[in-house]
C-alpha positions as CSV (number, residue, x, y, z in Angstrom):
1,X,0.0,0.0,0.0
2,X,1.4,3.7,-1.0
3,X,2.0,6.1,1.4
4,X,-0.2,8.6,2.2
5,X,0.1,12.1,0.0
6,X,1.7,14.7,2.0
7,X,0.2,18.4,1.6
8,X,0.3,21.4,3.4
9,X,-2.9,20.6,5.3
10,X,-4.2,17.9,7.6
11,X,-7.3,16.0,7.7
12,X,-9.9,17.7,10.0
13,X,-13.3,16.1,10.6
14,X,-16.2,17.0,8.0
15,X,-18.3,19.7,9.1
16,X,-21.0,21.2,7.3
17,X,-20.6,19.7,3.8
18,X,-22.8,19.9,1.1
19,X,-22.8,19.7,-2.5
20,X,-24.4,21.8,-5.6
21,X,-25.7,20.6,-8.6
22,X,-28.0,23.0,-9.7
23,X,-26.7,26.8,-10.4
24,X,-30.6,28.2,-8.8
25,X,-29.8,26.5,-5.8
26,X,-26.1,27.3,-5.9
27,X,-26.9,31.0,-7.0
28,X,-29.5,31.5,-3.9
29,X,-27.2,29.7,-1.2
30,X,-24.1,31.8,-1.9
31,X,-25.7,34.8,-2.4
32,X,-27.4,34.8,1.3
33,X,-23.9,33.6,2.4
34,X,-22.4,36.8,1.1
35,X,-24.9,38.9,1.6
36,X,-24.9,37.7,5.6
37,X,-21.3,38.2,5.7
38,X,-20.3,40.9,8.4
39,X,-16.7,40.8,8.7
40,X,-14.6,39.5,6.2
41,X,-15.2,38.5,2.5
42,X,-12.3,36.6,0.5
43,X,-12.8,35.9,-3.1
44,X,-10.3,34.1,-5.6
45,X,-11.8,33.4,-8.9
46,X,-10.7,32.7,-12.6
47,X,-13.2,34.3,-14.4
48,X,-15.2,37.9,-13.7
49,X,-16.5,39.7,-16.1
50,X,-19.5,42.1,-17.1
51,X,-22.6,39.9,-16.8
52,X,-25.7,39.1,-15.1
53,X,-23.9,37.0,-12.6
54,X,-21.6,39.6,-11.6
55,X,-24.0,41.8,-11.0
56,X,-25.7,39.4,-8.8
57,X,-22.4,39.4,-7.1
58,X,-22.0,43.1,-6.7
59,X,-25.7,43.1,-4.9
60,X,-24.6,40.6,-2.6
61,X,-21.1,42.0,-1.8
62,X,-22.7,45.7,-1.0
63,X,-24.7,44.2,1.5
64,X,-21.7,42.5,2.9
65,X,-20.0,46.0,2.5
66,X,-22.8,47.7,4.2
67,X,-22.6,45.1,7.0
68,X,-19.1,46.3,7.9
69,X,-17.2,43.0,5.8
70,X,-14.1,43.8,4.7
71,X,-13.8,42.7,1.1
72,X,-10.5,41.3,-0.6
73,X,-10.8,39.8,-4.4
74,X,-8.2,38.4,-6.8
75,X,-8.8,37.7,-9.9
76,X,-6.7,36.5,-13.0
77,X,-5.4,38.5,-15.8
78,X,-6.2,35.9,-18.2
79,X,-9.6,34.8,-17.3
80,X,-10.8,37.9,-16.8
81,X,-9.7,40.2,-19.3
82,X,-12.9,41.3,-20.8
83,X,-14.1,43.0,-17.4
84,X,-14.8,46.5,-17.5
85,X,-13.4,49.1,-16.5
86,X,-16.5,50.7,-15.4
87,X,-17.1,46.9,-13.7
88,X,-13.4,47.0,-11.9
89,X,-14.4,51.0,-10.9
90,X,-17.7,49.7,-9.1
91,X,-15.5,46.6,-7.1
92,X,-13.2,49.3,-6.2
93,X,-15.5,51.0,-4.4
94,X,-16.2,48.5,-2.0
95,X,-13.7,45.6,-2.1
96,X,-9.6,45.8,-2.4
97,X,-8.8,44.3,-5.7
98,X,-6.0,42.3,-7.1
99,X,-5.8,41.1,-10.4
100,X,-3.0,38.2,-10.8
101,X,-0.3,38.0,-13.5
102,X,-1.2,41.0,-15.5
103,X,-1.0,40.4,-19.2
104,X,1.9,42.7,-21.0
105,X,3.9,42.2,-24.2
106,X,7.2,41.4,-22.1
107,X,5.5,37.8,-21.3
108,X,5.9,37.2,-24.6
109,X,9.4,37.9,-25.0
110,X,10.5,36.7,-21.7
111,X,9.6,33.3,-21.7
112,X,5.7,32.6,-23.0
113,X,5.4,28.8,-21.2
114,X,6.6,30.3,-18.0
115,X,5.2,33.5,-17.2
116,X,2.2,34.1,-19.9
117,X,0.5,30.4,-18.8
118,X,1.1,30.5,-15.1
119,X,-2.5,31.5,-14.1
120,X,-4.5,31.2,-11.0
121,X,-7.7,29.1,-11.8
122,X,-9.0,28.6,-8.3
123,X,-12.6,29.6,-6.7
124,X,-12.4,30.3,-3.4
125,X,-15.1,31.4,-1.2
126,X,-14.9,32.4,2.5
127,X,-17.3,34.4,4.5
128,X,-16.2,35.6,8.3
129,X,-13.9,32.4,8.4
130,X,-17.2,30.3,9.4
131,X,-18.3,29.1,5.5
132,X,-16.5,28.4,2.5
133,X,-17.0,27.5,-0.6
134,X,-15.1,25.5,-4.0
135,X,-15.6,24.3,-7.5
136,X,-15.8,25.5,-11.0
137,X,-18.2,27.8,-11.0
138,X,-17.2,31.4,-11.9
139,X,-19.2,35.1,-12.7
140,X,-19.8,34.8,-16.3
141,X,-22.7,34.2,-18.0
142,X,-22.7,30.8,-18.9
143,X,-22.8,30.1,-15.2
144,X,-26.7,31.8,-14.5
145,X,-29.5,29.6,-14.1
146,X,-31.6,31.4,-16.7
147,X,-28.8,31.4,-19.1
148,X,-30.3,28.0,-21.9
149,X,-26.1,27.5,-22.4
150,X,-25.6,27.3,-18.9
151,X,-22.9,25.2,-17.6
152,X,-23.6,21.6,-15.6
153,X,-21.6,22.4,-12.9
154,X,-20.4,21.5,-9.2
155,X,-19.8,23.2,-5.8
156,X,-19.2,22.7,-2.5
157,X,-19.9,24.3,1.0
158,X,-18.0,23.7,3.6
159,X,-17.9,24.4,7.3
160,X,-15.5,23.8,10.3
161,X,-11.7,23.7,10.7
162,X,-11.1,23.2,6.6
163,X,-12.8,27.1,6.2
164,X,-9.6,28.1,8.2
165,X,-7.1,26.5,5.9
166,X,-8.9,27.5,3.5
167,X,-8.6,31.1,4.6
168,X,-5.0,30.8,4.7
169,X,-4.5,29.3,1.3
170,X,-6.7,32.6,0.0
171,X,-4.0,34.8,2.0
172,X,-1.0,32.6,0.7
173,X,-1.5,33.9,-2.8
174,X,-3.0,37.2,-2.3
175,X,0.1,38.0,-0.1
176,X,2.5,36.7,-3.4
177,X,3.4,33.2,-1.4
178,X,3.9,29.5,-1.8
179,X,3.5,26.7,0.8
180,X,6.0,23.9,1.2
181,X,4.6,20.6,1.8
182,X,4.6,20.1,5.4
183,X,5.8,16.5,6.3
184,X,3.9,16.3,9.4
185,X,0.6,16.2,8.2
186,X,1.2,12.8,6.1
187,X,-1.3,11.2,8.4
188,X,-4.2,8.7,6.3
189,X,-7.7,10.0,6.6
190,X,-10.1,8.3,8.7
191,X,-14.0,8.5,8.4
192,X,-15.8,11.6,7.6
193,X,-12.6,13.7,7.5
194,X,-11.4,15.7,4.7
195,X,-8.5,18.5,3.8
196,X,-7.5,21.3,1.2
197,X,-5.5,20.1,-1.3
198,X,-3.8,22.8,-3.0
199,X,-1.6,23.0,-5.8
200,X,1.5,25.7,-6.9
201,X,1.9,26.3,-10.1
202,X,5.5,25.9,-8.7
203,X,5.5,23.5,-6.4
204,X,4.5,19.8,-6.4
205,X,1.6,18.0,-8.0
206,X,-0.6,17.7,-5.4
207,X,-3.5,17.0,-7.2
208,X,-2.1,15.2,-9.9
209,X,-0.5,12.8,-7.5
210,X,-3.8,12.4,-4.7
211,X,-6.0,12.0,-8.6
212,X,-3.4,9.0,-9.6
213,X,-3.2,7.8,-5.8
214,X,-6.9,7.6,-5.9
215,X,-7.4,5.7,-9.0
216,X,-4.6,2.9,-8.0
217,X,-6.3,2.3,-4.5
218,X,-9.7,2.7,-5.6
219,X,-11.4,-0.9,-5.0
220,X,-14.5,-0.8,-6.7
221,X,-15.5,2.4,-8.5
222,X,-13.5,5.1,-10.2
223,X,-15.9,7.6,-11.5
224,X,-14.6,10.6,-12.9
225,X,-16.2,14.3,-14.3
226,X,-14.1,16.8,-16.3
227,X,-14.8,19.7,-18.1
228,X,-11.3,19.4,-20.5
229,X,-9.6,15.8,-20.5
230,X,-6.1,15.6,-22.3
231,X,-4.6,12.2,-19.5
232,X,-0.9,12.4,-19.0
233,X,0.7,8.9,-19.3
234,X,0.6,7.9,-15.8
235,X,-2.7,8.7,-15.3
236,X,-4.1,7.0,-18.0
237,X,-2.1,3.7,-17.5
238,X,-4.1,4.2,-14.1
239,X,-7.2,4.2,-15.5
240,X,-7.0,1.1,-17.5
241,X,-5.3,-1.0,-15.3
242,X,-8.4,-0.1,-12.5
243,X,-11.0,-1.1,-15.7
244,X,-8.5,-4.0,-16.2
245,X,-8.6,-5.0,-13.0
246,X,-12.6,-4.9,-12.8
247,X,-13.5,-1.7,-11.3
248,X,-16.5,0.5,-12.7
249,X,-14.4,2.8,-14.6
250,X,-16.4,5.7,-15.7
251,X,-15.5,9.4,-17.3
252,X,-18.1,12.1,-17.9
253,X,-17.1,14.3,-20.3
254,X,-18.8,17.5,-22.5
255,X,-20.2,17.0,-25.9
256,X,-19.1,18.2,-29.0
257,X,-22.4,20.1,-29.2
258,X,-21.2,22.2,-25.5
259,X,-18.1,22.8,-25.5
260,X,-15.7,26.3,-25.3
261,X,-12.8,24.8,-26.8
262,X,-13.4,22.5,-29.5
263,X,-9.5,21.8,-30.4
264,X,-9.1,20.8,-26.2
265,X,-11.6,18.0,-27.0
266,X,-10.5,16.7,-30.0
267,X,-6.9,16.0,-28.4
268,X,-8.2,14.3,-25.7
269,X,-10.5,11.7,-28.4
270,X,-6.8,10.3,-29.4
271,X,-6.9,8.2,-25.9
272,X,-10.4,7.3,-26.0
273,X,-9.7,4.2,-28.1
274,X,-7.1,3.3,-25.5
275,X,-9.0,3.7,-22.9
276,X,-12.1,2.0,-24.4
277,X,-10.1,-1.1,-25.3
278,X,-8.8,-1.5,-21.1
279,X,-12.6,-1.3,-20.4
280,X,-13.4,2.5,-19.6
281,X,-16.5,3.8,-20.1
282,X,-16.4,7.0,-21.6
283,X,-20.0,9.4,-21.2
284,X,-20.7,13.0,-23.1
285,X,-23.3,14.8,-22.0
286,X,-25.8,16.0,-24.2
287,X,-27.9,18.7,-22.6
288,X,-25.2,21.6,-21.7
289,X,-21.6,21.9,-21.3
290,X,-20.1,19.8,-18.4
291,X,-17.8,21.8,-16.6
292,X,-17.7,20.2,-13.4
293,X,-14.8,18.4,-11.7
294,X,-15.0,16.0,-9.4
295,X,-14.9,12.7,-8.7
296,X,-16.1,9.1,-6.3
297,X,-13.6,6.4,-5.3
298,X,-15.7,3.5,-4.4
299,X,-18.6,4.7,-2.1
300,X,-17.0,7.2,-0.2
301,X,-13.7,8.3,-1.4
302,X,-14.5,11.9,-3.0
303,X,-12.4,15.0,-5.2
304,X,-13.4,18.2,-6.0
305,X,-12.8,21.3,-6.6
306,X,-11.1,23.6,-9.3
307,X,-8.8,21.3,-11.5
308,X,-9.4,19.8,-15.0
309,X,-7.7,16.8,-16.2
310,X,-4.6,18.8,-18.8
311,X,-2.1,20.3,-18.8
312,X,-2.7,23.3,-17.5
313,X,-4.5,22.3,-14.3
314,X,-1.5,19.7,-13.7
315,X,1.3,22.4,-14.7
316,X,0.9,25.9,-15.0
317,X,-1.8,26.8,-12.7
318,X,-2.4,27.2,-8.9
319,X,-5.8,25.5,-8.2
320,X,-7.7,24.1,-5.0
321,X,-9.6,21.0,-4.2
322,X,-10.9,19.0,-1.4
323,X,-9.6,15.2,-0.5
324,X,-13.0,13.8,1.7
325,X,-13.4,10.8,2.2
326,X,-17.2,10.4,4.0
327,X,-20.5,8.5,2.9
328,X,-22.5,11.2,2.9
329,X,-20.5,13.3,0.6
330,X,-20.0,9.9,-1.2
331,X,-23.1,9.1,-1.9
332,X,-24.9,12.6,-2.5
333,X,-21.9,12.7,-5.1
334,X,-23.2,8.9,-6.4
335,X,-26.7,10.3,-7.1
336,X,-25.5,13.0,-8.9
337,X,-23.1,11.1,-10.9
338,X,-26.2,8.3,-11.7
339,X,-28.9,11.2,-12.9
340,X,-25.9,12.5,-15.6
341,X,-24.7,9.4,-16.7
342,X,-28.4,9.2,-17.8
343,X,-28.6,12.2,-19.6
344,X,-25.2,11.4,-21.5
345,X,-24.7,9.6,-24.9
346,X,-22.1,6.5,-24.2
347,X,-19.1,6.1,-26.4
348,X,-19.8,2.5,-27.9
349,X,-15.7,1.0,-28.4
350,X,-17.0,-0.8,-32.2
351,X,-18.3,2.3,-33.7
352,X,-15.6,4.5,-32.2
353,X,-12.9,2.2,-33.7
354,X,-15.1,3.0,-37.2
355,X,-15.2,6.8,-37.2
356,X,-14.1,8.5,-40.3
357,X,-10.4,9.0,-41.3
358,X,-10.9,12.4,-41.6
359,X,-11.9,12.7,-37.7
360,X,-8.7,10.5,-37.0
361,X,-6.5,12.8,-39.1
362,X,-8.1,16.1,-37.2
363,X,-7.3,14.6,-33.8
364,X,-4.0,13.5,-34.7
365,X,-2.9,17.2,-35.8
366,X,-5.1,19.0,-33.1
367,X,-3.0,16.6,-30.7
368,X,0.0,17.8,-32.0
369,X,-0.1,20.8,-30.1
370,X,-1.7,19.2,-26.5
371,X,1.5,20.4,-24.6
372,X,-0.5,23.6,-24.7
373,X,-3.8,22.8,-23.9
C-alpha cells in the first residue's frame, strides 16, 4: 500500500458539507452567504466579467459592504480580461482588488510557457472564516441559471476547521506566497474527514498525485467528471489498469455540441480508443456543457474542486480541491453522478474504432499541439 500524500494541510473532521448541482440553488445559497457576511469576504476566482452574474455578485457584496465586511478579491489577468473598467471601478468602491499576473507584451518575449500560462484558476469562497466554498463555478454568463447555455456544474460548501485553511490558502497567494509541503501532516484519513488540497503552479503536483493515488487504490469504483480531459501517461495507465482489474471505470465528459474549446476536445479523443479497449466507459453529456470536476472512489472516497484533467490544471496553474473521504458526501456525489450518466450519450468502443479518417487525421494534428492545452 502507497504512502499517504503529504500536503500542506491535515485531515480535519467533515463539518458542514454539502454539495451543488444545480446553479438556482447554488446562486440563492451563496448569495445569502455573502450577503450575511459581516466581517470579512475573501474571493479568488478565474473568471469575472460584465454579466448578469456579476452583478448578482455586486448586490450581494454591498450588503456585505454595508454590513461592515471587509472585502478582498483576486482575480486573474487571463480569465478575466474582458471585465470592465466601469465593472473593476464599481468593485473598487467596495472591495480591495488584485488582479494576478497582469498580461503585458514582455510575457511574450521573456519566456511565454513560463510566465504568460502561469494563471491562477482557483474559486475560493470564505465568509467571516465560518463558511467556505469550491468548485468551477465562476461570474460569467454561462454560469446563470436562466442562461439555456448554462454550464452543468459542481460546488461545494464547507464548514469547520477546513474554512480556516482555506482562509489561509486565500491569503497565501493574495500576499504573493507559496506553501511547502509540510511533512507532518502525512497522516491517512479516517472517516468523515477531509482536507484542502492545493496545488502551486511551482511546487509539487498535489493534485495530480492524490488524482493518480486515488485511482490505484480505488477498490471498486472510479468515476470521474471533467470539463477538459487531455490524461498524462501515468494517469491514463491508471485508468485502464483499474478497468482491467474490474473496477466501474467511468468518465463524464462534454459533448461536441457544448463545449468552449473545441480543439481541447478533439486532443483528448486520441486516448479514448485506448481507454475503451482496457474497459473504460467514456459518457458525453448532451444537454449543456459539463464543466464540473469531481470525482467518487468507491462509495465514499470523494475530489473536488477547481482542477481539470490537462495540462494546464497539472502544470501551469495554482488550483484548489478538497480530499473527503465520507458516505454522505460519497453518496450525494453517487446520485448526482447516476442522474448524468443518464442524460449522457455512451461512447460505444465498435463504432468509435469506425469513425471517419478524416476525424482520425483532425485529432492526430489538433494533438500535436496538447502540450498547450
Amino acid at each position: 500500500m502507497s504512502r499517504p500524500l503529504r500536503a500542506p494541510y491535515p485531515f480535519v473532521p467533515v463539518q458542514g458539507a454539502q454539495l451543488f448541482l444545480k446553479l438556482e440553488e447554488t446562486w440563492e445559497q451563496l448569495l445569502r452567504d455573502l450577503e450575511q457576511a459581516q466581517e470579512e469576504v475573501l474571493i479568488e476566482n478565474y473568471i469575472l466579467i460584465d454579466s448578469e452574474s456579476t452583478d448578482a455578485l455586486m448586490g450581494a457584496l454591498r450588503q456585505a459592504h454595508a454590513n461592515g465586511a471587509k472585502i478582498r478579491i483576486q482575480i486573474d489577468a487571463a480569465g478575466s480580461y474582458l471585465l470592465s473598467r466601469k465593472q473593476q471601478a464599481a468593485i473598487e468602491e467596495i472591495a480591495e482588488l488584485k488582479v494576478y499576473h497582469p498580461l503585458s507584451w514582455a510575457m511574450v518575449f521573456g519566456g511565454l510557457r513560463n510566465r504568460m500560462m502561469r494563471r491562477t484558476h482557483r474559486r475560493i469562497f470564505v465568509m467571516d472564516r465560518k463558511l467556505a466554498w469550491t468548485g468551477g463555478m465562476a461570474f460569467a454568463d454561462q454560469w446563470w441559471p436562466t442562461n439555456p447555455e448554462a454550464c452543468r456544474e459542481i460546488m461545494m460548501r464547507m464548514e469547520g476547521e477546513i474554512v480556516e485553511h482555506c482562509h489561509d490558502a486565500f491569503m497565501a497567494l493574495w500576499q504573493g506566497e507559496v506553501r511547502r509541503v509540510d511533512l507532518r501532516s502525512a497522516v491517512p484519513s479516517k472517516p468523515e474527514q477531509w482536507r484542502l488540497l492545493p496545488q502551486y503552479a511551482s511546487g509539487r503536483r498535489l493534485f495530480r498525485l492524490g488524482l493518480r493515488r486515488a485511482v490505484g487504490q480505488a477498490k471498486n469504483r472510479v468515476w470521474l467528471r471533467t470539463a477538459y480531459f487531455i490524461p498524462p501517461r501515468r494517469l491514463r495507465r491508471a485508468l485502464c489498469m483499474a478497468a482491467e482489474r474490474g473496477l466501474d471505470v467511468r468518465l463524464l465528459l462534454p459533448s461536441g455540441m457544448h463545449h468552449d474549446h473545441p480543439a481541447v476536445r478533439l486532443a483528448g479523443h486520441r486516448y479514448y480508443g485506448q481507454l475503451l479497449r482496457s474497459g473504460v466507459r467514456i459518457f458525453e453529456f448532451q444537454p449543456r456543457f459539463q464543466h464540473g470536476k469531481a470525482a467518487l472512489f468507491d462509495k465514499d472516497r470523494v475530489l473536488i474542486g477547481t482542477p481539470n484533467i490537462d495540462r494546464w490544471s497539472f502544470v501551469f496553474n495554482h488550483e484548489i480541491a478538497v480530499q473527503a473521504r465520507s458516505e454522505n458526501l460519497g453518496a450525494g456525489m453517487r446520485v448526482q453522478f447516476e442522474a448524468d450518466f443518464e442524460e449522457s450519450l455512451e461512447i460505444d468502443f465498435l463504432r468509435w474504432r469506425k469513425r471517419p479518417l478524416w476525424r482520425r487525421i483532425r485529432e492526430s494534428f489538433v494533438g500535436l499541439f496538447d502540450r498547450w492545452f
